[in-house]
N, C-alpha and C positions, 0 to 999 in steps of 0.2 A: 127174449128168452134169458137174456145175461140180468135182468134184477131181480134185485134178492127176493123177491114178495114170488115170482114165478119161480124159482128154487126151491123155495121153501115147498110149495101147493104140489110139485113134481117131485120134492120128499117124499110128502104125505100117500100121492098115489102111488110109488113103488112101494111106499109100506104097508098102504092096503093089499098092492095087490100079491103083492109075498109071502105075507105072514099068515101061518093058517089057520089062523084064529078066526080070520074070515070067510071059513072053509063054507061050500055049500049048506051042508047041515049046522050051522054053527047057533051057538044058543046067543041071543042078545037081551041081558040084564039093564032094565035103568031102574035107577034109584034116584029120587031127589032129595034135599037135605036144605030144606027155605027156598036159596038163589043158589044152590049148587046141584048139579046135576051129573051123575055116573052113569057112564055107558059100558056096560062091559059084553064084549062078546067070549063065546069061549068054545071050542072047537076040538077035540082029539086031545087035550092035556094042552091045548094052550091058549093062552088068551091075552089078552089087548082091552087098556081100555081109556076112555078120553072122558077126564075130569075138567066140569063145563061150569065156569062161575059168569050168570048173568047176571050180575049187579056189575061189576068192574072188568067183563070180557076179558077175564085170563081164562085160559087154559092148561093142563095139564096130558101129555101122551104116553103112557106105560104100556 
Protein backbone atom coordinates (compact mmCIF):
# COMPACT_ATOMS: atom_id res chain seq x y z
CA UNK A 1 0.00 0.00 0.00
CA UNK A 2 3.08 2.53 0.70
CA UNK A 3 4.23 2.66 -3.31
CA UNK A 4 3.70 5.43 -5.21
CA UNK A 5 1.88 3.40 -8.44
CA UNK A 6 -0.93 2.17 -5.51
CA UNK A 7 -1.31 5.88 -4.30
CA UNK A 8 -1.78 7.14 -7.19
CA UNK A 9 -4.66 4.17 -8.54
CA UNK A 10 -6.40 4.81 -4.75
CA UNK A 11 -6.26 8.70 -5.99
CA UNK A 12 -8.04 7.97 -8.88
CA UNK A 13 -10.87 5.77 -7.03
CA UNK A 14 -11.65 8.34 -4.32
CA UNK A 15 -11.92 10.69 -7.38
CA UNK A 16 -14.26 8.66 -9.11
CA UNK A 17 -15.96 7.83 -6.38
CA UNK A 18 -16.63 11.59 -5.06
CA UNK A 19 -17.09 13.62 -7.86
CA UNK A 20 -20.53 13.83 -9.26
CA UNK A 21 -19.75 13.97 -12.47
CA UNK A 22 -20.13 10.30 -12.14
CA UNK A 23 -23.43 10.51 -10.85
CA UNK A 24 -25.88 7.69 -11.72
CA UNK A 25 -27.63 9.42 -14.58
CA UNK A 26 -24.39 10.97 -15.79
CA UNK A 27 -23.80 11.66 -19.69
CA UNK A 28 -20.52 10.15 -21.07
CA UNK A 29 -18.90 11.90 -24.18
CA UNK A 30 -15.94 10.47 -26.24
CA UNK A 31 -14.38 11.90 -28.92
CA UNK A 32 -11.24 10.95 -30.71
CA UNK A 33 -8.81 13.10 -32.47
CA UNK A 34 -6.20 10.35 -34.74
CA UNK A 35 -4.37 8.86 -31.31
CA UNK A 36 -6.01 11.01 -28.78
CA UNK A 37 -9.05 10.18 -27.16
CA UNK A 38 -11.58 12.48 -24.77
CA UNK A 39 -13.83 11.06 -22.33
CA UNK A 40 -15.98 13.32 -20.80
CA UNK A 41 -18.72 12.53 -18.36
CA UNK A 42 -21.06 15.20 -17.11
CA UNK A 43 -23.55 15.05 -14.58
CA UNK A 44 -25.92 17.95 -12.71
CA UNK A 45 -23.48 21.04 -13.86
CA UNK A 46 -20.42 18.92 -13.46
CA UNK A 47 -18.16 17.18 -15.14
CA UNK A 48 -14.68 15.29 -15.41
CA UNK A 49 -12.80 14.34 -18.01
CA UNK A 50 -9.74 11.95 -19.02
CA UNK A 51 -7.51 13.07 -22.00
CA UNK A 52 -6.18 9.56 -23.58
CA UNK A 53 -3.00 9.82 -25.91
CA UNK A 54 -2.46 6.16 -27.34
CA UNK A 55 0.65 6.82 -29.38
CA UNK A 56 2.90 7.92 -26.26
CA UNK A 57 0.51 6.63 -23.22
CA UNK A 58 0.21 10.11 -21.58
CA UNK A 59 -2.70 11.16 -20.03
CA UNK A 60 -4.37 13.94 -18.89
CA UNK A 61 -7.33 14.33 -15.65
CA UNK A 62 -9.67 17.37 -15.49
Amino acid sequence: MGKEVVKKQLELLKFRNTNPAFGFDAKLDIQRNGKVMTFTWENGGNKAQLIANFEDYSFEIR
